[in-house]
C-alpha positions as CSV (number, residue, x, y, z in Angstrom):
1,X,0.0,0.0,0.0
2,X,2.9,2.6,0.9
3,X,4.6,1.5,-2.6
4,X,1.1,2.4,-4.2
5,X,0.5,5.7,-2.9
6,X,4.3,6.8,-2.8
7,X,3.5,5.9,-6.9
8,X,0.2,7.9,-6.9
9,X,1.4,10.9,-5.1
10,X,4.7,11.1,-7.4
11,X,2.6,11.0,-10.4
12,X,0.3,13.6,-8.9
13,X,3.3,15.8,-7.9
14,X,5.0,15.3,-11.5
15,X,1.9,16.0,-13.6
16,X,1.4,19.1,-11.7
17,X,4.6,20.6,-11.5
18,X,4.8,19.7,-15.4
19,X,1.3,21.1,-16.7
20,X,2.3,24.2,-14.4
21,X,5.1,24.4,-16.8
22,X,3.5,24.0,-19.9
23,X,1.2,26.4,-19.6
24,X,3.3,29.0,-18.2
25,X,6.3,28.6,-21.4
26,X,3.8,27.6,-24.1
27,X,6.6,25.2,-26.1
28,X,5.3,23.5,-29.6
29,X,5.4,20.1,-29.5
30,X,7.6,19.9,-32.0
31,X,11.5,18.2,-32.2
32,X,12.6,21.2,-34.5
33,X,11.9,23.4,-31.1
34,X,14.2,24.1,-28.8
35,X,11.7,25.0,-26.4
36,X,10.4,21.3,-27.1
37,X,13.5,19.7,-25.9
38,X,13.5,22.1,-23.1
39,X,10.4,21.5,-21.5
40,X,11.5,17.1,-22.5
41,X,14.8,17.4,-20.6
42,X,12.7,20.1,-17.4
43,X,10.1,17.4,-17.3
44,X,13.1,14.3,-17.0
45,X,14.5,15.9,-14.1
46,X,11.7,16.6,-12.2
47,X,10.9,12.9,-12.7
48,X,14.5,12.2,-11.7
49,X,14.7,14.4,-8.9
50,X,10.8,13.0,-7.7
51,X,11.7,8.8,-8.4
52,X,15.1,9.7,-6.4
53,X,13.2,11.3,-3.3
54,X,10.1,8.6,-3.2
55,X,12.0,5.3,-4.1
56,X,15.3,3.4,-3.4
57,X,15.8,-0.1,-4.7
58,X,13.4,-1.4,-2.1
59,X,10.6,0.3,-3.0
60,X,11.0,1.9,0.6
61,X,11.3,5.6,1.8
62,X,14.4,6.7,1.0
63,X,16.7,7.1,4.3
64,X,20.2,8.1,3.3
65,X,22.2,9.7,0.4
66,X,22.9,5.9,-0.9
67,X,19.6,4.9,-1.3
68,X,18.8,8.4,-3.6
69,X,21.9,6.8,-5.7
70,X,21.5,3.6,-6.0
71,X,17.7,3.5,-6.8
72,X,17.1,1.3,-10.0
73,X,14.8,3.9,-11.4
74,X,17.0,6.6,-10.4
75,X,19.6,5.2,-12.3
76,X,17.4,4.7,-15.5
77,X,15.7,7.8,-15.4
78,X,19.6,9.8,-14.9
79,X,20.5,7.6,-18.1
80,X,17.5,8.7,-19.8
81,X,18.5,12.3,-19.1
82,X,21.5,12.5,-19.9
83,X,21.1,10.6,-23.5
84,X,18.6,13.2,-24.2
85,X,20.2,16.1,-23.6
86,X,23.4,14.3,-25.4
87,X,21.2,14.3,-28.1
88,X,19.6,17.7,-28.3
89,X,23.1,18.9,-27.9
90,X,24.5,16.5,-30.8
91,X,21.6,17.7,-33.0
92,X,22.5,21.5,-32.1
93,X,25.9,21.1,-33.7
94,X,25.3,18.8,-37.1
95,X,22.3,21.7,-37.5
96,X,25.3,24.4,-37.2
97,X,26.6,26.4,-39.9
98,X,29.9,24.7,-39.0
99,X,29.1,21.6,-40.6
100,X,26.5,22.9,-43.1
101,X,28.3,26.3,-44.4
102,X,26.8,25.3,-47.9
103,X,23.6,25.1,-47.5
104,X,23.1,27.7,-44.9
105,X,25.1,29.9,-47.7
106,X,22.3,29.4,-50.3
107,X,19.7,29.8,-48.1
108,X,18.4,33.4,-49.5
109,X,18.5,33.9,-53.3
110,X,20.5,36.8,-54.0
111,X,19.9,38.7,-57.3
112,X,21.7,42.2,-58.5
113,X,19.4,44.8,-59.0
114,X,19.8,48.2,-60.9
115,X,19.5,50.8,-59.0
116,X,17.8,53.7,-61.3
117,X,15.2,50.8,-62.7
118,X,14.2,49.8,-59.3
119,X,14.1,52.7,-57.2
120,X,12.5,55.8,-58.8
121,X,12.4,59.0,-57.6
122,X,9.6,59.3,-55.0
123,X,7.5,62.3,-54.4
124,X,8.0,64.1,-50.8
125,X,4.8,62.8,-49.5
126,X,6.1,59.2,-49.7
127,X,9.4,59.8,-47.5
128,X,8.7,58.3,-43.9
129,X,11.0,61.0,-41.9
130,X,10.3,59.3,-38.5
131,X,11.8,56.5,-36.7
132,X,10.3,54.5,-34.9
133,X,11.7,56.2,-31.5
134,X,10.4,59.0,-33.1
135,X,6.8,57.6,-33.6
136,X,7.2,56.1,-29.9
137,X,7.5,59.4,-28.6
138,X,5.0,60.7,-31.2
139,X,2.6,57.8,-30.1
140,X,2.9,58.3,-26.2
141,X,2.2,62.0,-26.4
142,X,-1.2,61.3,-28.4
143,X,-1.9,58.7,-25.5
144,X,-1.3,61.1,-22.7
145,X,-4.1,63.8,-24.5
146,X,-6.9,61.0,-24.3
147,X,-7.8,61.4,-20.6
148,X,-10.8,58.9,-21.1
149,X,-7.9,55.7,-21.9
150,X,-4.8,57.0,-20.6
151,X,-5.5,55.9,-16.8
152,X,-6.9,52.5,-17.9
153,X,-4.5,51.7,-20.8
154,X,-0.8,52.3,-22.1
155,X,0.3,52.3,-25.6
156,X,1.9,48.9,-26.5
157,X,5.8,49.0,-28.1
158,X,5.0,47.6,-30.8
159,X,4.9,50.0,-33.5
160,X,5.4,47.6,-37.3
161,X,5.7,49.7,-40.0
162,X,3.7,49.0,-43.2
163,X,2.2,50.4,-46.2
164,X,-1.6,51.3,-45.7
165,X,-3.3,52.3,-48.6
166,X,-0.4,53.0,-50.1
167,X,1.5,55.1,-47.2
168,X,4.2,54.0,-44.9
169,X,2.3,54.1,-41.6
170,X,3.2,53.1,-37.8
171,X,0.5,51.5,-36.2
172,X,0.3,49.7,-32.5
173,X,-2.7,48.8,-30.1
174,X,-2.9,49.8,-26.7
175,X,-2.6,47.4,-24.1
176,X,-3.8,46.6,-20.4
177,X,-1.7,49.1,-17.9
178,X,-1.9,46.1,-15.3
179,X,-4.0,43.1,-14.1
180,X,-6.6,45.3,-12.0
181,X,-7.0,47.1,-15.1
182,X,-7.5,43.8,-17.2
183,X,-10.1,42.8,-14.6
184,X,-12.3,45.9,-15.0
185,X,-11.8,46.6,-18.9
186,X,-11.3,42.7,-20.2
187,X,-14.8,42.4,-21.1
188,X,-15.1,45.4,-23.3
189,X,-11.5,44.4,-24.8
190,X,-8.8,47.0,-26.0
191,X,-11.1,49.8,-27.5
192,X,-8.2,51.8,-30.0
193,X,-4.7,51.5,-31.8
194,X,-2.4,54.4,-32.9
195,X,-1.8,54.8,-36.1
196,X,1.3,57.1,-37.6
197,X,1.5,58.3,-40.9
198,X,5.4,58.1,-41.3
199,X,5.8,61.1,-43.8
200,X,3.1,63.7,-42.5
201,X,4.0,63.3,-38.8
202,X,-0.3,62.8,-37.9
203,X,-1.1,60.4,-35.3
204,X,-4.2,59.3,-34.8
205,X,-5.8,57.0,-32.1
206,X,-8.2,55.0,-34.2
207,X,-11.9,53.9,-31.5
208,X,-12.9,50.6,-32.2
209,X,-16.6,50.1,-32.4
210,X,-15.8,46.5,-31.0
211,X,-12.7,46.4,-28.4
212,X,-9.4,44.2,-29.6
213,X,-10.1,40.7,-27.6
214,X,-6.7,38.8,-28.5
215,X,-3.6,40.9,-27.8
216,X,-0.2,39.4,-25.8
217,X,-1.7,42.2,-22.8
218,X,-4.6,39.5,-22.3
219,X,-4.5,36.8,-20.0
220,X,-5.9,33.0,-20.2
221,X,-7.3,31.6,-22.8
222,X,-7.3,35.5,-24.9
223,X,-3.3,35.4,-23.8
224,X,-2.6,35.4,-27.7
225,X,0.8,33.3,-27.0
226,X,-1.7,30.6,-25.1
227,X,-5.0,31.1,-27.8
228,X,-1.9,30.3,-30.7
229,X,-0.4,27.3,-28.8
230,X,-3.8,25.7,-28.0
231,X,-5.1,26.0,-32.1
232,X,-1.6,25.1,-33.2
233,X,0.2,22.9,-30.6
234,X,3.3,22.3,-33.1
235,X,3.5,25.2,-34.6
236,X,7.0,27.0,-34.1
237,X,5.9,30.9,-34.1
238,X,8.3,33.1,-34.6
239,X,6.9,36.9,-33.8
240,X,3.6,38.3,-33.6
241,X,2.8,41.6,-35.5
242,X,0.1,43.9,-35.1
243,X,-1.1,45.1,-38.6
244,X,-4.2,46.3,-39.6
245,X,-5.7,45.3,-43.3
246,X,-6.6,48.0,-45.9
247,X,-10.7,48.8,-43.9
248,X,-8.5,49.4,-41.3
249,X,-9.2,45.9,-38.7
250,X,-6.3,45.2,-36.5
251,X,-4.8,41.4,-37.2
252,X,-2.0,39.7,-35.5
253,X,0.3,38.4,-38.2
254,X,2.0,35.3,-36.9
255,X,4.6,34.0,-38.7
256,X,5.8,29.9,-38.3
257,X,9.1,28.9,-38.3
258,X,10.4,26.2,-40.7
259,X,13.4,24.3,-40.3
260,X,15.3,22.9,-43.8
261,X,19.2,21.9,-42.0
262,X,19.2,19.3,-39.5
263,X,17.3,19.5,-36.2
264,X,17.7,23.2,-35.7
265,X,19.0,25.1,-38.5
266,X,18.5,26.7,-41.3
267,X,15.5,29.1,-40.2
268,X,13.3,30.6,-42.6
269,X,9.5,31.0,-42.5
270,X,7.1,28.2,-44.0
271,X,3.5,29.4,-43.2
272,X,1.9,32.7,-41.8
273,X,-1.2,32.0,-39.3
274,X,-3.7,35.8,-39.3
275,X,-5.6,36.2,-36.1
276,X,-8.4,38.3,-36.2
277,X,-7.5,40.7,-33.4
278,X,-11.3,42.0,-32.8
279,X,-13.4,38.5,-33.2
280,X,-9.9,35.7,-32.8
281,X,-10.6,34.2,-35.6
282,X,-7.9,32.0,-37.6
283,X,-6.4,31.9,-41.0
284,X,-3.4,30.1,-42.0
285,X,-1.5,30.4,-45.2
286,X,1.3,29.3,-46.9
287,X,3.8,32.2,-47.6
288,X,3.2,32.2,-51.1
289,X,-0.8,32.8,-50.1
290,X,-0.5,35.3,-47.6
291,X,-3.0,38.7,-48.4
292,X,-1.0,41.2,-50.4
293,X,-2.2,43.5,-47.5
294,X,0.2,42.1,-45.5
295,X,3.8,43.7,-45.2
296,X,5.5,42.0,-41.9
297,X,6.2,38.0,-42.5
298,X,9.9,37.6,-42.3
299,X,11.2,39.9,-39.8
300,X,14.2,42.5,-40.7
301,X,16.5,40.1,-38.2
302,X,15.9,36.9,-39.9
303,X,16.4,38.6,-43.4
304,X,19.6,40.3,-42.5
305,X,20.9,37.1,-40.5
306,X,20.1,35.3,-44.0
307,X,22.1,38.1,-46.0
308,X,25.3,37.4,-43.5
309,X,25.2,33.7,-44.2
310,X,25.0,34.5,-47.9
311,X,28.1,36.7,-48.0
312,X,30.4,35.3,-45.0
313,X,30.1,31.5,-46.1
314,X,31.2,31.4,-49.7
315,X,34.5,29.7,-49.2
316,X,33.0,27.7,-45.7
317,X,33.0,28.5,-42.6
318,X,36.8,28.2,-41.7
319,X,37.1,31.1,-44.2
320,X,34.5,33.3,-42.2
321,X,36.2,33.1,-39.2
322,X,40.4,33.6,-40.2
323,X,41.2,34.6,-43.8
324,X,37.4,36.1,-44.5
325,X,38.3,36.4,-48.3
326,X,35.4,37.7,-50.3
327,X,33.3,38.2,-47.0
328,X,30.4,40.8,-46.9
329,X,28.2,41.2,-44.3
330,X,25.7,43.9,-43.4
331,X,26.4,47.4,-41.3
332,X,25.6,47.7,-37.9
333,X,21.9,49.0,-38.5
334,X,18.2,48.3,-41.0
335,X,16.0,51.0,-42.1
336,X,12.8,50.5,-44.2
337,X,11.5,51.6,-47.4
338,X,8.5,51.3,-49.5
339,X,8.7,49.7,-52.9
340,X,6.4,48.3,-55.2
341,X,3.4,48.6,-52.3
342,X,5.8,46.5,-49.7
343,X,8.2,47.1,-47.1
344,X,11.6,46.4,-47.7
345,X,14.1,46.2,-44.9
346,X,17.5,48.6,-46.8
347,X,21.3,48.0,-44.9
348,X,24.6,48.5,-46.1
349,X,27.0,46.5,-47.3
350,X,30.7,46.0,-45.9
351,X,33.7,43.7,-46.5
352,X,34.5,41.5,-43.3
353,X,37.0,43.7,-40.8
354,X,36.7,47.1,-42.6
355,X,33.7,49.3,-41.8
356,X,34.5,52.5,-43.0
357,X,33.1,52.4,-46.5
358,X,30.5,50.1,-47.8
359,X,30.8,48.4,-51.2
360,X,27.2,48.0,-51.6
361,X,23.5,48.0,-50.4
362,X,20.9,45.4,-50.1
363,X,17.0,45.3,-50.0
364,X,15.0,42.7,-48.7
365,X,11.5,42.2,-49.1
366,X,9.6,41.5,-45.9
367,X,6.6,40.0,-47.4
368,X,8.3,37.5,-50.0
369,X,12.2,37.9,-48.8
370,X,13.0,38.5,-52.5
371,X,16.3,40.2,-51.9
372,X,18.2,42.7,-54.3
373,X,21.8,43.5,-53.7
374,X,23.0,46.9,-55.4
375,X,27.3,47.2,-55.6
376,X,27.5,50.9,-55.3
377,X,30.5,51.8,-53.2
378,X,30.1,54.7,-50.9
379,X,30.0,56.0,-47.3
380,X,29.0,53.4,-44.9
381,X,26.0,55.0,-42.7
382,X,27.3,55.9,-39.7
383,X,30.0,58.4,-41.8
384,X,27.1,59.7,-43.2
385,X,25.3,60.3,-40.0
386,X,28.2,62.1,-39.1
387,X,28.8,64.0,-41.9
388,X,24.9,65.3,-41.3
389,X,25.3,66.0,-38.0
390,X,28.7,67.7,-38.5
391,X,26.8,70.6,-41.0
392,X,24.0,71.1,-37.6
393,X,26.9,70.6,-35.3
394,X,25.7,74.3,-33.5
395,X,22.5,73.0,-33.2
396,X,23.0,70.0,-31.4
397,X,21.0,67.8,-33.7
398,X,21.0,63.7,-33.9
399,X,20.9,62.0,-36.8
400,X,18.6,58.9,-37.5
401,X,19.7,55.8,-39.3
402,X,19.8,56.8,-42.7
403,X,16.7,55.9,-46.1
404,X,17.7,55.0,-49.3
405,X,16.9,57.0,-52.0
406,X,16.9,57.9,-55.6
407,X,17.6,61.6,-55.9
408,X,18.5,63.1,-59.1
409,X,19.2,59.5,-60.4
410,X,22.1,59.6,-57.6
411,X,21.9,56.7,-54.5
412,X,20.8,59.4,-51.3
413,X,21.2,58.8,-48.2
414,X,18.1,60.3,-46.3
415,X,18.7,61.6,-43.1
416,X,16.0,62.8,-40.3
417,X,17.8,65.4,-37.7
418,X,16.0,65.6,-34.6
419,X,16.6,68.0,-31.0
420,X,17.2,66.9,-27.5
421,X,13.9,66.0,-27.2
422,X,13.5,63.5,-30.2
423,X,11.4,65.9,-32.2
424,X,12.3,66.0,-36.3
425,X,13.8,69.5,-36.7
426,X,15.8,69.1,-40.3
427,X,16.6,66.9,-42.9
428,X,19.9,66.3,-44.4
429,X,20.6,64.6,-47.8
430,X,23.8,62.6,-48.1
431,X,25.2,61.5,-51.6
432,X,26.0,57.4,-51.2
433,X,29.6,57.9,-53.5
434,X,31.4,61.4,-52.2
435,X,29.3,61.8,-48.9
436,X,31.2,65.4,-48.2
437,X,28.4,66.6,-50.6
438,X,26.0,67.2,-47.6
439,X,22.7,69.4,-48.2
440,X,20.7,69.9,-44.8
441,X,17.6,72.2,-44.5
442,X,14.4,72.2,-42.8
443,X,11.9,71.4,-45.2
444,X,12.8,68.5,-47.2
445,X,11.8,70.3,-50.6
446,X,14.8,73.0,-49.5
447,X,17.0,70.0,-48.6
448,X,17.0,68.5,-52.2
449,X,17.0,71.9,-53.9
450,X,20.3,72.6,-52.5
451,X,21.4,68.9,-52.5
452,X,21.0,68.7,-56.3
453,X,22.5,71.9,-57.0
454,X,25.6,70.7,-55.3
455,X,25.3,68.1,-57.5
456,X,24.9,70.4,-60.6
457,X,28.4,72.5,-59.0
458,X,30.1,69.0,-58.9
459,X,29.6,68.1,-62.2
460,X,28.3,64.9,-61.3
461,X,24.6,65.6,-62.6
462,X,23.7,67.8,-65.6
463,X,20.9,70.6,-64.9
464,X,17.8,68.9,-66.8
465,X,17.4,72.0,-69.3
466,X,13.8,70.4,-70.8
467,X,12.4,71.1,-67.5
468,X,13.3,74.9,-67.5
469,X,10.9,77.4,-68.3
470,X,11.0,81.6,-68.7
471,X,8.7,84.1,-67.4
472,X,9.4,87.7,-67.6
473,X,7.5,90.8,-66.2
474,X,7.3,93.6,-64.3
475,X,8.1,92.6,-60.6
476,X,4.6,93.3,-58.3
477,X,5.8,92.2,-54.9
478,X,9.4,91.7,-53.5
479,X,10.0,89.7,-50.1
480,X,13.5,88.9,-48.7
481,X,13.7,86.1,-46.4
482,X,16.5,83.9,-44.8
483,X,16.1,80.0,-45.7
484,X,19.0,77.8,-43.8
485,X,21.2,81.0,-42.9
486,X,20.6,82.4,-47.0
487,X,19.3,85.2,-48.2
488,X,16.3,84.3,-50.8
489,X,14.6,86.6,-52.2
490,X,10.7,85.7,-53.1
491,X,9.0,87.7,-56.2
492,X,5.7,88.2,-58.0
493,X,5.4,89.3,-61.0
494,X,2.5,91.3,-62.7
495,X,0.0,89.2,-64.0
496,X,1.5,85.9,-62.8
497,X,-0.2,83.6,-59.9
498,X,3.9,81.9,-59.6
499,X,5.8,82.5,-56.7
500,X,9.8,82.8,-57.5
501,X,12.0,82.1,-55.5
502,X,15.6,83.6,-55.7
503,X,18.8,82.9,-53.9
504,X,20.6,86.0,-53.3
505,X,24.1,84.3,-52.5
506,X,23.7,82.7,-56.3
507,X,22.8,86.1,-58.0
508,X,23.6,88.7,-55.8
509,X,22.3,91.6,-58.7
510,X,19.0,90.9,-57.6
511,X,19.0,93.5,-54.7
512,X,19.4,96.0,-57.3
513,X,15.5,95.3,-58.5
514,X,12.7,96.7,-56.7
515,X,9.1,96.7,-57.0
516,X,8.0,97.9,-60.8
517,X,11.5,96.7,-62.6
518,X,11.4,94.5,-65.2
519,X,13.2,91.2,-65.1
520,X,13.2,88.1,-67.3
521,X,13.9,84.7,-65.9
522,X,14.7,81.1,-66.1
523,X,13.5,78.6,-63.2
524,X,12.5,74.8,-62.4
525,X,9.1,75.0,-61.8
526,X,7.8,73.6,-58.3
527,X,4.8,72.8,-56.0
528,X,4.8,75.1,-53.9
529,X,7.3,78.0,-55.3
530,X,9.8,78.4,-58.5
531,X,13.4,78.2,-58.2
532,X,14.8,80.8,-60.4
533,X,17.7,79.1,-62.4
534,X,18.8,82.5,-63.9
535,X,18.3,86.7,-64.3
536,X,18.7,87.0,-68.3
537,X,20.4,90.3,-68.8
């Protein structure tokens, strides 16, 4: 009868302690997860440590130190253990790039891009000029002005940027502030999200006419780690990102893990599961399925991880470790861009030990992980944040890691300047090739103005003369103004809606004009304002 209950009560105590476990770490029943052979080799020692405490080889009560030893079961079950974690740490290493460089080296198909055919010149209200500290702090002081949520709620750090309706956005529910919260407002659910809009700076808290029920704030059953696990017990999820489609309902987008080296290795994603963040329910897709809605399923660490493997293992891994001869890996920092209605995670390029010049860039799409690599040499991006900050230097300002773009058909870096307080104050433009050509200014139209006439002085783009127009007239209204420390001078002439604008430091005879003088001119014409190109004699 002892034997019987000391059985009974050790299963009891084992079960417990294990379902305890479980339910608290969530790991997929699956070998490919380490979290699997986590909670296999946890759940062996507790059954050691339990078997050793109840039994000796008696069956009896254990009574000294020897009897814990020498137990028949205690030896199986420590043999048991100690196999398996042989094992899982056997299977760690065959899945390692040092035994599989090749085929951890061809895990993400590279292809060379051209850089003027696959990044056009975008218009200014395209260019996200936050970050996401930016929209954090952007995010948190909208938060603060809702007095009706803020006491209740707290704005999760989530924050995924994507393309919505064709504009790279920000956007991140709220959460729970704490338990006693969750108690009072679980019912109801999570009744907004912020949304950002990356190039005008709005942020808007978006009221949900039904609250958000599944969100990682929740707990029990809504816990969305827990409501994932219990639909998909050997799924292998790898993130979970908060998107909302094109009507505007929030979705969790889950992406699964899929391993194609060994036990562990070589991870990429095989399937994306959507959670309906509102009602819970569940879709699940293969990658090649998922909604074109969708901007977030391989995440920027995974792809640049990928990229690294790509351009350190070429000649093995021996080679990526001493002589690193044709290594390239990425810089020390990802920015996105939109392209082609996706998000594409943009880094630099650098040989293996020298990191103060790239020899190319890369983009990486996070919906398909079609990647493009670009060999233009240049400034690596730190240099060029450098270079920025060094031309606001007075001012104090920090740059942010830089965008990619196309600017007068020359690779630009795009650079956001911001104060003490994290605020956007200026822009800077940053040619990729010579990056002492810095043009900084506080509108971004400004910025490229005098960014591409640097160009123009340096030769290295011709002024597009098909674009030019004339106008000449008698001058109605005269304005002088200083733009960036210049004097500009701003004109109207008689019978003309244009403004014109005129930098004084380029033609300095224009102070000899006043109101009622006749000028003729050449100038680019713009949105907003002209930029006069030339005073014809």
């Amino acid at each position: 009868m002892k034997k019987t209950r000391n059985i009974i009560i050790s299963l009891l105590v084992f079960f417990t302690i294990i379902f305890i476990y479980y339910y608290i770490t969530l790991p997929a029943i699956n070998i490919h997860s380490h979290g699997f052979w986590l909670f296999i080799i946890t759940a062996l020692i507790v059954l050691t440590l339990i078997i050793g405490f109840a039994f000796n080889r008696n069956g009896k009560i254990i009574t000294s130190p020897k009897d814990f030893i020498n137990g028949p079961l205690m030896k199986a079950s420590v043999i048991v253990t100690v196999a398996v974690i042989l094992f899982y740490i056997g299977g760690s290493l065959l899945s390692s790039p040092i035994i599989n460089s090749g085929k951890y080296q061809k895990m993400l198909p590279v292809k060379e891009g051209d850089f003027k055919t696959d990044i056009q010149e975008i218009s200014y209200s395209e260019i996200p000029v936050l970050d996401k500290d930016s929209a954090t702090l952007l995010g948190s002081r909208k938060m603060g002005s809702i007095t009706e949520y803020v006491s209740q709620f707290e704005v999760s750090d989530n924050y995924t940027q994507i393309n919505y309706k064709s504009v790279p956005t920000r956007v991140t529910p709220l959460e729970y502030g704490n338990a006693i919260k969750w108690l009072t407002n679980n019912s109801k659910g999570i009744p907004a999200y912020i949304r950002i809009d990356m190039t005008t700076e709005n942020v808007e808290l978006v009221k949900l006419s039904k609250g958000i029920k599944y969100s990682q704030s929740d707990h029990f059953g809504r816990y969305l780690n827990r409501y994932l696990r219990f639909h998909y017990p050997t799924y292998v999820f790898s993130s979970y990102n908060f998107e909302i489609d094109e009507a505007g309902v929030p979705y969790w987008i889950c992406p699964v893990k899929s391993y194609t080296i060994g036990l562990f290795g070589g991870e990429t994603v095989g399937r994306v599961v959507l959670v309906n963040a509102i009602t819970g329910d569940l879709s699940n897709y293969k990658v090649s399925e998922v909604p074109e809605w969708v901007d977030r399923v391989y995440s920027a660490d995974l792809l640049v991880q990928q990229f690294n493997y790509y351009g350190t293992l070429k000649h093995g891994y021996l080679n990526s470790i001493f002589s690193q001869k044709d290594s390239l890996q990425t810089t020390k920092g990802y920015n996105y861009i939109a392209l082609e209605d996706d998000v594409w995670v943009y880094t630099g390029i650098t040989s293996v030990g020298q990191d103060e010049s790239n020899v190319g860039f890369v983009l990486m799409n996070q919906r398909t992980a079609e990647t493009r690599y670009y060999p233009i040499s240049g400034a690596e991006e730190y240099s060029a944040m450098a270079s920025a900050e060094g031309q606001v230097q007075h001012l104090g300002y920090t740059a942010t890691f830089p965008l990619l773009l196309n600017i007068g058909g020359e690779p630009t870096y795009f650079i956001a300047l911001k104060d003490a307080a994290g605020l956007v104050k200026s822009y800077a433009m940053v040619n990729i090739s010579r990056y002492q050509i810095v043009a900084t200014a506080e509108t971004i139209k400004e910025c490229e103005r005098q960014y591409l006439q640097k160009l123009q002085d340096d030769n290295i783009i011709q002024q597009d003369t098909d674009t030019l127009q004339s106008a000449s007239g008698s001058i109605a209204k005269l304005a002088d103004v200083v733009i960036d420390g210049n004097s500009h001078y701003y004109i109207l002439l008689q019978g003309n809606d244009g403004i014109f604008d005129i930098n004084v430091s380029k033609f300095p005879e224009i102070i000899r004009y006043n109101v009622g003088d006749f000028i003729k001119i050449t100038y680019t014409p713009g949105t907003s304002y002209n930029t006069v190109e030339e005073i014809q004699k």
